[in-house]
KEMITOR-952723 format. One record per residue (C-alpha): residue in one letter; residue number from 1; x, y, z. Coordinates in steps of 0.5 Angstrom, whole numbers, m for minus. Example, Ala and Ser with C-alpha at 12.3 -4.5 7.8 and 13.67 -1.06 7.14 Angstrom:
2
NODE_res_n_x_y_z
NODE_a_1_25_m9_16 $
NODE_s_2_27_m2_14 $
// end
This chain:
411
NODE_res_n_x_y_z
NODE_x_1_0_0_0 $
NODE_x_2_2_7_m2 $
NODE_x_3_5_10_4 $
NODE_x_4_2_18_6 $
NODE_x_5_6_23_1 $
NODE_x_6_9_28_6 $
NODE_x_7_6_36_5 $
NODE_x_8_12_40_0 $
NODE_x_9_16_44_4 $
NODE_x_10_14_50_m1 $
NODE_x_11_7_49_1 $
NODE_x_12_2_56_0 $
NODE_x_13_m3_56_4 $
NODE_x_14_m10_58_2 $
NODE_x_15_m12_65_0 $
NODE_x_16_m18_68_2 $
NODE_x_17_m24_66_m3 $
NODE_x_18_m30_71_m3 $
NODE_x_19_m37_68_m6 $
NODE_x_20_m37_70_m14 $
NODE_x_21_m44_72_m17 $
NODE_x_22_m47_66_m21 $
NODE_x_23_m43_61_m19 $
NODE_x_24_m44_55_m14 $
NODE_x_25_m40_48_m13 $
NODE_x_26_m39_44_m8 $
NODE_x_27_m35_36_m7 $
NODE_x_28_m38_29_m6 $
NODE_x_29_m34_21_m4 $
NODE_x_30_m36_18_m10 $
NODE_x_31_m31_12_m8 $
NODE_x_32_m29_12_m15 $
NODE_x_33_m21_11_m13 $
NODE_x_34_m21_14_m6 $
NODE_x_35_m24_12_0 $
NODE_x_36_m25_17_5 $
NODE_x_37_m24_23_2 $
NODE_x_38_m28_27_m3 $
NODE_x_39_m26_25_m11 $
NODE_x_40_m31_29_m15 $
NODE_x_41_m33_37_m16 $
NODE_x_42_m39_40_m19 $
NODE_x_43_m39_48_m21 $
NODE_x_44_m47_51_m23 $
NODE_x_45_m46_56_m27 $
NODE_x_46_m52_62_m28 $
NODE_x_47_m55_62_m35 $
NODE_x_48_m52_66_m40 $
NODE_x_49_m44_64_m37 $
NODE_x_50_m39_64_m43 $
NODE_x_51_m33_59_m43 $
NODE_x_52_m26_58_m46 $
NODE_x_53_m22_53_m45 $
NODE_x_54_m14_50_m47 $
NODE_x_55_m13_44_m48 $
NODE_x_56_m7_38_m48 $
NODE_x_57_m2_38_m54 $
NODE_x_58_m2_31_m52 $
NODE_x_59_m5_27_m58 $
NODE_x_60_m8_22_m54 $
NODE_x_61_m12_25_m50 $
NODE_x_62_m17_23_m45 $
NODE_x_63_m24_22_m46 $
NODE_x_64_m26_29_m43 $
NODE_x_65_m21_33_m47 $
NODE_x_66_m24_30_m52 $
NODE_x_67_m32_33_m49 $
NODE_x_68_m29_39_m48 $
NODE_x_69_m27_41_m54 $
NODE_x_70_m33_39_m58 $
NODE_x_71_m37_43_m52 $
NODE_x_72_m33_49_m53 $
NODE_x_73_m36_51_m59 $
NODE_x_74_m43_53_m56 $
NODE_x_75_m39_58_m53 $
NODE_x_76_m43_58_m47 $
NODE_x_77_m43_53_m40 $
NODE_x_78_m48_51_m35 $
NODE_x_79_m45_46_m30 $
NODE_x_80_m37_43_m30 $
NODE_x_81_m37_36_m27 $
NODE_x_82_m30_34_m24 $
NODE_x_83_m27_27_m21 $
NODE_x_84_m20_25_m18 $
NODE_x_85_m17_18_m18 $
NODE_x_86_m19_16_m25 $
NODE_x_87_m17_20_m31 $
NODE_x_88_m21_16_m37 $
NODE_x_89_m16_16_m41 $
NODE_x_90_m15_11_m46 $
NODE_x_91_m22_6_m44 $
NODE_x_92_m25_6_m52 $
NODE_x_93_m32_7_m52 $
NODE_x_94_m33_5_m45 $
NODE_x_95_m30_13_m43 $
NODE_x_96_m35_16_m49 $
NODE_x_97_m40_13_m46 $
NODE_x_98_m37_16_m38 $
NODE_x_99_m38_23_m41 $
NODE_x_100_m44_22_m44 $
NODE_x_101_m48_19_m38 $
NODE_x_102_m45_25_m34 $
NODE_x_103_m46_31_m38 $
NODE_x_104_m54_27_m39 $
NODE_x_105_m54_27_m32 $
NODE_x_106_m50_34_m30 $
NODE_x_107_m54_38_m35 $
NODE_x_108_m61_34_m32 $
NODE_x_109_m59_37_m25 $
NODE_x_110_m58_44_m28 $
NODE_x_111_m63_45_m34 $
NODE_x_112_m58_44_m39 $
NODE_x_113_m57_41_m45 $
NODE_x_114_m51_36_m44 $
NODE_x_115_m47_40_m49 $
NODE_x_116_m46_46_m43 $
NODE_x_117_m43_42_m39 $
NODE_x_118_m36_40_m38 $
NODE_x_119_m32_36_m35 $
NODE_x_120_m25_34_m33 $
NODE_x_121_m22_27_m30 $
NODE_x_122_m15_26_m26 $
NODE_x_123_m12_20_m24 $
NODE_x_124_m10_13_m27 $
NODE_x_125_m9_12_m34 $
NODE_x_126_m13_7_m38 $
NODE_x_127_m18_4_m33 $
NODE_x_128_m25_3_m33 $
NODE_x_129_m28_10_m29 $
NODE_x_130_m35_8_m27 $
NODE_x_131_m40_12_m28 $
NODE_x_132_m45_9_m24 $
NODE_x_133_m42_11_m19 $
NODE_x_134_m41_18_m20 $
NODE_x_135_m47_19_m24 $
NODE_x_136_m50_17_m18 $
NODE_x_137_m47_21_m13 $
NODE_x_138_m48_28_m17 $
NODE_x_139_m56_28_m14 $
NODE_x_140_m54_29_m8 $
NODE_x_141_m48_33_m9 $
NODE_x_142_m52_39_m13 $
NODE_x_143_m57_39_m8 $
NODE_x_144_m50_42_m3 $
NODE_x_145_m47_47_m7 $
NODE_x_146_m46_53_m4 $
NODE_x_147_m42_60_m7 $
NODE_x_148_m37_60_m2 $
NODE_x_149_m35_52_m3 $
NODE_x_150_m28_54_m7 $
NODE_x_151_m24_51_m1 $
NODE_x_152_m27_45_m1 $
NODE_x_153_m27_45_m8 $
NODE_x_154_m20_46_m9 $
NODE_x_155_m18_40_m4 $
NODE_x_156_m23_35_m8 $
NODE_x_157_m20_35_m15 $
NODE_x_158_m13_33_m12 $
NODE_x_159_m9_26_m12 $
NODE_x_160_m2_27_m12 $
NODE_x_161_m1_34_m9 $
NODE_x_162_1_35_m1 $
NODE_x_163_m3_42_m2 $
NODE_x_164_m10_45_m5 $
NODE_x_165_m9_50_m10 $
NODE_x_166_m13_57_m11 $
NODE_x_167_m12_64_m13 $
NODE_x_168_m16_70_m12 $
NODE_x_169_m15_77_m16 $
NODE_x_170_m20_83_m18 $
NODE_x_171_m19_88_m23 $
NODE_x_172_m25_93_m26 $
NODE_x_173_m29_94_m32 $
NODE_x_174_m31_100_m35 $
NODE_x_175_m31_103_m28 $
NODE_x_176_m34_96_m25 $
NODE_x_177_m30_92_m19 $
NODE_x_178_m30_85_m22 $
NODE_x_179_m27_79_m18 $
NODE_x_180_m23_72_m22 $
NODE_x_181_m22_66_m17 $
NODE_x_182_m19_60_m19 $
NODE_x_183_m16_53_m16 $
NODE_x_184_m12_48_m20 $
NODE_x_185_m9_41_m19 $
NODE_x_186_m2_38_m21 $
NODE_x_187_4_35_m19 $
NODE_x_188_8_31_m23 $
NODE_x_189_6_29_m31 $
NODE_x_190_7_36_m31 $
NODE_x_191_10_40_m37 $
NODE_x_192_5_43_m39 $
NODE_x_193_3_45_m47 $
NODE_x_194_m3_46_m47 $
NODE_x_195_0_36_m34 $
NODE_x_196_m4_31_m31 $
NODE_x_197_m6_39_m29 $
NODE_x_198_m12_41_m29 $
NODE_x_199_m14_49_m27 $
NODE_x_200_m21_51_m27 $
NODE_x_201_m22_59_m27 $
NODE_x_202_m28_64_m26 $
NODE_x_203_m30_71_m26 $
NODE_x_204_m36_75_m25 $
NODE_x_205_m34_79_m32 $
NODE_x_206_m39_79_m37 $
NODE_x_207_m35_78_m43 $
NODE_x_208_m36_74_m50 $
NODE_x_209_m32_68_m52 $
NODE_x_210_m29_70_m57 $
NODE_x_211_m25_75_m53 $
NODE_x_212_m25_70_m46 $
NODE_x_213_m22_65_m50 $
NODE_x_214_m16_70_m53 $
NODE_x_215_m15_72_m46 $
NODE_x_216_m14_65_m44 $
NODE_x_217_m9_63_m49 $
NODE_x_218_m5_69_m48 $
NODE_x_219_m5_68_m40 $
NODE_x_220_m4_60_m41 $
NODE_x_221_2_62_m45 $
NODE_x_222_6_66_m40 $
NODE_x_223_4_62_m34 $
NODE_x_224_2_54_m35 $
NODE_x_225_6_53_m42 $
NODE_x_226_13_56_m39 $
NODE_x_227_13_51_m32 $
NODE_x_228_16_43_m32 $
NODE_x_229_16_39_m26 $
NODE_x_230_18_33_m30 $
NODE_x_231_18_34_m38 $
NODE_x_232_11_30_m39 $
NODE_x_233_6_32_m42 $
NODE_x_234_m1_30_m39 $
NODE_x_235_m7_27_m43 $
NODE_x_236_m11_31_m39 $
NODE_x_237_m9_38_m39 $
NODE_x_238_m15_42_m38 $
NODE_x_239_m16_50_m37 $
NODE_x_240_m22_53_m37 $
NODE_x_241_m24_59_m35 $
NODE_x_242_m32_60_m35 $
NODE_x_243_m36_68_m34 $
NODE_x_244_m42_68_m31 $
NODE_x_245_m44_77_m33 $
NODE_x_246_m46_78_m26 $
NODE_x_247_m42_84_m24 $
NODE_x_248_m46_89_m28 $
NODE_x_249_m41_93_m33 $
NODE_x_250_m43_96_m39 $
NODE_x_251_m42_91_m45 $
NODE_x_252_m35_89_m47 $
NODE_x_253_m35_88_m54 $
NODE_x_254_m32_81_m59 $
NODE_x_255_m27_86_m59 $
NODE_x_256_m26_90_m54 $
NODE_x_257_m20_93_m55 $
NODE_x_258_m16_97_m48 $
NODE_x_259_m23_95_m43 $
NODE_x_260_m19_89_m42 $
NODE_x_261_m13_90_m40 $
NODE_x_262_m14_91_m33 $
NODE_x_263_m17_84_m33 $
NODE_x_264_m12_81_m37 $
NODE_x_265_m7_83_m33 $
NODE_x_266_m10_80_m26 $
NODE_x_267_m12_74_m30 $
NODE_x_268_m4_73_m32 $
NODE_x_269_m2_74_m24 $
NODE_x_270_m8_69_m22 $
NODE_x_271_m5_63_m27 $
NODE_x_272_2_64_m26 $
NODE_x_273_0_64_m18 $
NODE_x_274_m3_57_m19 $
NODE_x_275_2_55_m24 $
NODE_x_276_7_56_m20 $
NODE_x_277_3_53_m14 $
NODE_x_278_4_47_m18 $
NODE_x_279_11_47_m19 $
NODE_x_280_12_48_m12 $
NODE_x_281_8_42_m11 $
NODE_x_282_12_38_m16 $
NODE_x_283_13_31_m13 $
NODE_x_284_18_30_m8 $
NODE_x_285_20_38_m9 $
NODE_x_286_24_41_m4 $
NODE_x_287_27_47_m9 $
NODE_x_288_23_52_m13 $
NODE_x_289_27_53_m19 $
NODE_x_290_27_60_m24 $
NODE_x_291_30_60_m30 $
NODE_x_292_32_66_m34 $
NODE_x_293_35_66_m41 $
NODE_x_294_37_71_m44 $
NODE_x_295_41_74_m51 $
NODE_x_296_38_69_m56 $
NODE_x_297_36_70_m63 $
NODE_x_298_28_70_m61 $
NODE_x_299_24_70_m54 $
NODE_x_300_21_63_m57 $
NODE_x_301_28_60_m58 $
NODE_x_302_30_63_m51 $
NODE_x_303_24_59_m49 $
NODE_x_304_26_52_m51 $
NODE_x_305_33_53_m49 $
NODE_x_306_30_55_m41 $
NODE_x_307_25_49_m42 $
NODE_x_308_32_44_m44 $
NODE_x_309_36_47_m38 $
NODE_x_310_29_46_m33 $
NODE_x_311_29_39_m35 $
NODE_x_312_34_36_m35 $
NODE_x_313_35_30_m31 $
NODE_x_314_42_32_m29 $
NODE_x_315_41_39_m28 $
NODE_x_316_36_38_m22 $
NODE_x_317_39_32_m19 $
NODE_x_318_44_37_m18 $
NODE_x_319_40_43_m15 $
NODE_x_320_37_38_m10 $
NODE_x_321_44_35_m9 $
NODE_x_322_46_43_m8 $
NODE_x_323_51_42_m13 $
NODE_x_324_53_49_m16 $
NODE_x_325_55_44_m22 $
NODE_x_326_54_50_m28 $
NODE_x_327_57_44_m33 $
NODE_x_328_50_41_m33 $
NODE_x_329_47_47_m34 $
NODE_x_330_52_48_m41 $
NODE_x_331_50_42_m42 $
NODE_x_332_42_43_m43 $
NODE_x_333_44_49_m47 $
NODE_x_334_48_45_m52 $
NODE_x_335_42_40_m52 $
NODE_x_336_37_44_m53 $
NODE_x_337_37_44_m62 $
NODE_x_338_37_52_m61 $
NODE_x_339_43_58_m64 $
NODE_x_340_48_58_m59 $
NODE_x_341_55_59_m59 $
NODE_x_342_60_56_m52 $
NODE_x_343_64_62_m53 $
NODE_x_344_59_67_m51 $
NODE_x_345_56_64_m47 $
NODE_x_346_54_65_m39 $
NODE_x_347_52_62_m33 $
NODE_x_348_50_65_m26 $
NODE_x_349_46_62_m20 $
NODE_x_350_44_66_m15 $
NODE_x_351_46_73_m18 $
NODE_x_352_53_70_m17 $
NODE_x_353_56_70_m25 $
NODE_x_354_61_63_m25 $
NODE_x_355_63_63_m33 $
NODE_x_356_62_68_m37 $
NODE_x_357_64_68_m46 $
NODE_x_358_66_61_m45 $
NODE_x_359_71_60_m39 $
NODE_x_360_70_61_m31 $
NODE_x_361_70_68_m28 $
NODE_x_362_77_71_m26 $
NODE_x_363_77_70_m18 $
NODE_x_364_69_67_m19 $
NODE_x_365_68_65_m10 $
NODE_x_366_63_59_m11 $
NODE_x_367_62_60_m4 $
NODE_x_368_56_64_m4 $
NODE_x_369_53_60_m10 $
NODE_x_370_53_54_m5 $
NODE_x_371_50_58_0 $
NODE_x_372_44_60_m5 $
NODE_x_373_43_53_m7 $
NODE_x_374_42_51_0 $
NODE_x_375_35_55_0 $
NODE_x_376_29_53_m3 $
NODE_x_377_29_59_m7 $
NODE_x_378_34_57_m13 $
NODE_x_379_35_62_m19 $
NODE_x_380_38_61_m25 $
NODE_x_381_41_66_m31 $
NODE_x_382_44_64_m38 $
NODE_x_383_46_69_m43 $
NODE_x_384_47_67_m50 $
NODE_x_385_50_73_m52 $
NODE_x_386_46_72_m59 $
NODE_x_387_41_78_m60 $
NODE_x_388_36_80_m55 $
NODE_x_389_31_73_m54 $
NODE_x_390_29_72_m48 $
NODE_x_391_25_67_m43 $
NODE_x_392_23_66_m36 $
NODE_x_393_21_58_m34 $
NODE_x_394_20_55_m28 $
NODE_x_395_21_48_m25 $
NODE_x_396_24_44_m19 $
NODE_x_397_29_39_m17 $
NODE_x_398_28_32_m18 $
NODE_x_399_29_28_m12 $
NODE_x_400_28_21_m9 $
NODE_x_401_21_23_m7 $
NODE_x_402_19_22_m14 $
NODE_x_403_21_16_m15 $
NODE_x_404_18_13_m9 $
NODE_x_405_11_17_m10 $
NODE_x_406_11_15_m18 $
NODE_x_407_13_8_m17 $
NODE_x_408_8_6_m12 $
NODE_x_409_3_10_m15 $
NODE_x_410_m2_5_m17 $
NODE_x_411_m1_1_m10 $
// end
């Protein structure tokens, strides 16, 4: 049996969550995996909500993804049904079917048609989910939902993760207070391109799909898709991010031009919170790690050498060994398949510049780079000396605790 997962020393607590306008939610044991504990979610809607949604680049996604996506082009949502422990990946026609019987019964419940509901699964892959039992369970549970259950919410939908997962913003319309809260979960086959991550966000903003959906994919591409816990890309990625128009603003249009700036400045600190929640969940996890490239020949190549060097096997043994092996982190920028040249190159951790132009810094004192990486806080700066692309990525070290954790995983 699978022994109890200790909390990550990078834990954060939950942030107060107020009651948003037009959303209710609450949790229920379906006993689908877990016993004991709660495993599915449900969010109501009020009429009306839009949605948008971002999706894994996995190509073999789970059933749910697959729902989701077909949903979305309705471009308005009623409920959101999710489970942990089962992620109904790779179960053929028995998962189409799991999807079906649950957005039947969740849209009964709510006075929807299926196609407004949407759904999500977290868990082991290529098992039967039941949905007996979890259609069973879904009476009962709308009949508690409740506006201020985002807590309970954000416990339910976990499986690995040590910690529940939310953030809280607020931004203004048109002169008009609007309130974005937000709980996600994850903690290893993350490496999110749009891991097994899963975020769900509401705001009680009135503001039309299409303009919703642009600000979701901005958001997404500076938060989630620029984390790594373990270069895996889940089959379930799912963000969603659902409007209910109850704050009272005036109209934002389908094009809405500066009158959401506010909005999607909120809504970008609000993901990369929770992005970087899940990273400091990372499975065995006990250092935070930000990497930062700079001089590379565009922001995208920037980008794909910080992804090699965060996720290099290499690279993070030695951080959660506390080695300031800089060789590694060279290593990771060769590798990477982007313009680079060894004789520009410079590598610093902690502020503290060990080599730069190709050789080891005159006099470099290793002494406070090995008190850097002592903390659970690790910084890491490359410049390729090339042109003016940059990139800033997030990830953790790799330890033994995610051997442990992954190998007993279905135990």
């Amino acid at each position: 049996m699978a022994q109890a997962i200790p909390v990550s020393p990078l834990k954060v607590d939950l942030p107060p969550l107020p009651p948003l306008k037009g959303v209710r939610l609450g949790v229920a044991a379906a006993g689908l995996r877990y016993q004991g504990r709660p495993d599915v979610m449900m969010m109501e809607f009020a009429p009306g909500t839009t949605v948008a949604g971002v999706f894994t680049s996995n190509k073999c996604p789970g059933a749910p993804v697959d729902w989701c996506r077909q949903a979305l082009k309705g471009e308005t949502a009623r409920a959101l049904v999710v489970n942990a422990g089962n992620a109904n990946v790779f179960t053929g026609r028995a998962g189409v079917e799991t999807v079906e019987a649950t957005a039947a019964a969740a849209g009964a419940l709510v006075g929807s048609a299926p196609s407004e509901v949407f759904l999500a699964s977290t868990g082991v892959i290529g098992q039967v989910l039941p949905h007996a039992k979890l259609t069973a369970a879904l009476p009962a549970l709308h009949a508690t939902l409740k506006e201020t259950g985002w807590a309970d919410a954000a416990r339910g939908i976990m499986t690995t993760d040590t910690f529940p997962k939310a953030a809280a913003r607020t931004a203004t319309i048109h002169g008009t207070k609007v309130t974005i809260l937000g709980i996600a979960k994850g903690s290893g086959m993350v490496a999110p391109d749009m891991a097994t991550m899963l975020c769900f966000v509401a705001t009680d903003a009135a503001i039309p799909a299409a303009a919703l959906q642009s600000a979701l994919r901005r958001g997404v591409e500076a938060s989630f898709n620029r984390t790594t816990v373990d270069s895996d890309t889940s089959t379930s990625d799912t963000v969603l991010l659902f409007a209910t128009g109850q704050a009272g603003h005036d109209r934002v249009s389908a094009f809405p031009g500066d009158a959401l700036d506010e909005f999607q400045t909120q809504l970008d600190a609000l993901l990369l919170d929770l992005a970087l929640q899940v990273v400091r969940d990372g499975e065995g996890a006990q250092k935070l790690v930000r990497v930062g490239v700079k001089g590379a020949t565009s922001d995208s190549s920037a980008k794909r050498v910080a992804m090699a060097i965060a996720n290099s096997p290499l690279v993070k043994t030695a951080i959660a060994g506390e080695d300031a092996n800089w060789g590694r982190i060279v290593m990771a920028v060769g590798k990477a398949g982007e313009p680079a040249d060894r004789d520009r190159l410079s590598v610093a951790i902690g502020g503290v510049w060990m080599a730069r132009d190709g050789g080891v810094v005159e006099g470099y004192d290793e002494a406070p780079v090995v008190a850097h990486m002592k903390g659970r806080e690790i910084d890491i700066e490359v410049d390729l000396g090339l042109g003016r692309g940059e990139a800033t990525v997030w990830t953790c070290d790799l330890t033994h605790g995610y051997i442990d954790i992954n190998g007993s995983y279905r135990s």
